[in-house]
Residue, then its C-alpha position, 0 to 999 in steps of 0.5 A: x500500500x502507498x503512503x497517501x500524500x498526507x504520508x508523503x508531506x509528512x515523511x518530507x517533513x520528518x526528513x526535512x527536520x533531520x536533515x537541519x538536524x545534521x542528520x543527513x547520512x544513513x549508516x544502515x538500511x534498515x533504522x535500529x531502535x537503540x532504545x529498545x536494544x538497550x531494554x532488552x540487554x537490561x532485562x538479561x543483565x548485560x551492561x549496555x555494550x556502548x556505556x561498558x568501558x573498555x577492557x584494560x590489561x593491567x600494566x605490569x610493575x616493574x620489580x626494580x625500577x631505577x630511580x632517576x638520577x637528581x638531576x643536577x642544579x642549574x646554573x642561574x640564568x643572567x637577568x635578560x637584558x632590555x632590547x633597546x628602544x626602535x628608533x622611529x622610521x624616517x619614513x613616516x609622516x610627521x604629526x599633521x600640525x608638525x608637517x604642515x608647518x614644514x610645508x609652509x616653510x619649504x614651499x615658501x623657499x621655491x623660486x620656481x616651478x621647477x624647484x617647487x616641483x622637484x620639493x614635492x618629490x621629496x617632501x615626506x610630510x604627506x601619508x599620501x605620497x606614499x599610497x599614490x602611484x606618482x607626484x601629479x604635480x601640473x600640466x598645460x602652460x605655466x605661462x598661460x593667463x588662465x588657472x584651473x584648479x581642482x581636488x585631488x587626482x584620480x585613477x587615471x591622473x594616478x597612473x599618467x601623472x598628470x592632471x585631468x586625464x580621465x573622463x573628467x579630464x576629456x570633459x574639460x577639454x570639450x569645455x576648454x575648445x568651446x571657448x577656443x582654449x587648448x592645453x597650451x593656453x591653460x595650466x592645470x592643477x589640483x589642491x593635493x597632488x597626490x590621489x587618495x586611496x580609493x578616489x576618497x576626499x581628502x583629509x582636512x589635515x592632507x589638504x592643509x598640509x598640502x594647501x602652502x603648495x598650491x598656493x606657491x603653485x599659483x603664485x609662481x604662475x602668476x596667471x590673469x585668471x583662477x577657475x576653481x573646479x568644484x566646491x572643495x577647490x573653491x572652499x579651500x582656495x576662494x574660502x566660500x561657506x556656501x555649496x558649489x552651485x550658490x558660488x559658482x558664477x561669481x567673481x571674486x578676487x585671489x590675492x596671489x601673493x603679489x597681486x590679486x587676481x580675478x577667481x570664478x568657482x564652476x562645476x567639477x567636471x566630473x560632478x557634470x558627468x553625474x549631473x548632465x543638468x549642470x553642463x548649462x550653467x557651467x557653459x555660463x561660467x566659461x562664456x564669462x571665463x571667455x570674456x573675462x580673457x577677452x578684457x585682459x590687455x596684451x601681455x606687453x601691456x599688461x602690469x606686474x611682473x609679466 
């Protein structure tokens, strides 16, 4: 006779629970009541073959053991002495307000470019030159009358070491072309030259000890004109309290250290890749980047240093 399917869902069932149970070997083919075994070695007054301990041939005495030699007193153990103490690593960063310090003081004794560059490859103060792949100091003209400035590398700035090589980067070549700007009519930076593990934002503490740097950076630049790429540039370099899209558009004024400049803070090109709606009002800050140019007198003319 065949279970009916009430059976069925109850043996799956009854299977089921064996099997969370752990249960899930048969060891015969046929199942063994061990309750009813153990019964029935009791009532015949045999222990129960799986409770009997072991049978366990009595160890021989030996009639004359020797007895083991004393053994003898050791000698006392000098004291230990005490490993001396590791100096720290040379390579290890300084304490942030230590390092930042020390950056203010060897950016300011850059006479050019060049030097400023060849300081950073050596300067150790920041941890994260030591996660970066390579120094992304600058690229474009340093010449030119126009500065952009952004955050920090990313991936691909990591790998070429330069700036704005990525997506990001073609974006803000597209935006450069439109006004009829190249490269070599612009010079192209970021506050922190060196990119954080994972693309994450930098530290407050990294970017002061990196901001004495940019700042040198602008300064032996001397461009006409400061574009600040995204709110974290604009905030460190501009001091703007508001977000990026209350302050962008607005001129405002950047004391280089021998004059001041006019700055105007935009959209970070890879904030116009994630938010296409914004691509408007960034063409608005390039047009009045574009006129800003246009205003400029020629170089020949032009005061100050240049």
């Amino acid at each position: 006779m065949h279970p009916t399917l009430s059976d069925r869902d109850l043996i799956a069932e009854l299977l089921a629970f064996h099997v969370e149970a752990g249960a899930d070997v048969a060891l015969g083919e046929a199942p063994v009541d061990r309750f009813e075994e153990s019964a029935r070695e009791r009532a015949a007054g045999r222990p129960n073959r799986d409770l009997a301990p072991p049978d366990v041939a009595p160890r021989p005495r030996a009639e004359s053991a020797p007895q083991p030699a004393p053994r003898p007193t050791p000698a006392a153990r000098p004291a230990p002495v005490a490993a001396p103490a590791l100096a720290p690593s040379a390579a290890a960063p300084p304490p942030p307000d230590q390092a930042a310090l020390e950056a203010r003081e060897a950016a300011a004794g850059a006479p050019t470019l060049e030097a400023l560059r060849a300081l950073l490859e050596g300067f150790e103060g920041c941890p994260l030159k030591h996660t970066a792949t390579r120094l992304v100091f600058a690229d474009g003209n340093p010449a030119a009358r126009l500065m952009l400035v952004g955050e920090a590398p990313g991936r691909d700035e990591d790998i070429e070491g330069k700036p704005f090589v990525g997506r990001s980067g073609r974006l803000l070549d597209r935006m450069l072309a439109a006004i009829g700007i190249d490269r070599s009519a612009a010079y192209i930076a970021n506050v922190v030259p060196w990119r954080p593990p994972g693309n994450r934002t930098p530290t407050p503490q990294e970017t002061a000890i990196c901001l004495p740097f940019i700042r040198r950076q602008i300064e032996l630049a001397d461009p006409d004109v400061l574009v600040c790429l995204g709110g974290p540039s604009a905030m460190t370099l501009l001091g703007i309290r508001e977000g990026i899209t209350k302050a962008r558009g607005r001129w405002m004024s950047y004391d280089t250290g021998t004059r001041e400049i006019a700055a105007l803070a935009t959209f970070h090109p890879a904030y116009l890749l994630r938010t296409p709606l914004g691509k408007r009002m960034a063409w608005r800050d390039m047009l009045a980047v574009e006129a800003r140019l246009a205003g400029l007198p020629p170089l020949a003319d032009a005061p100050g240093p240049r």
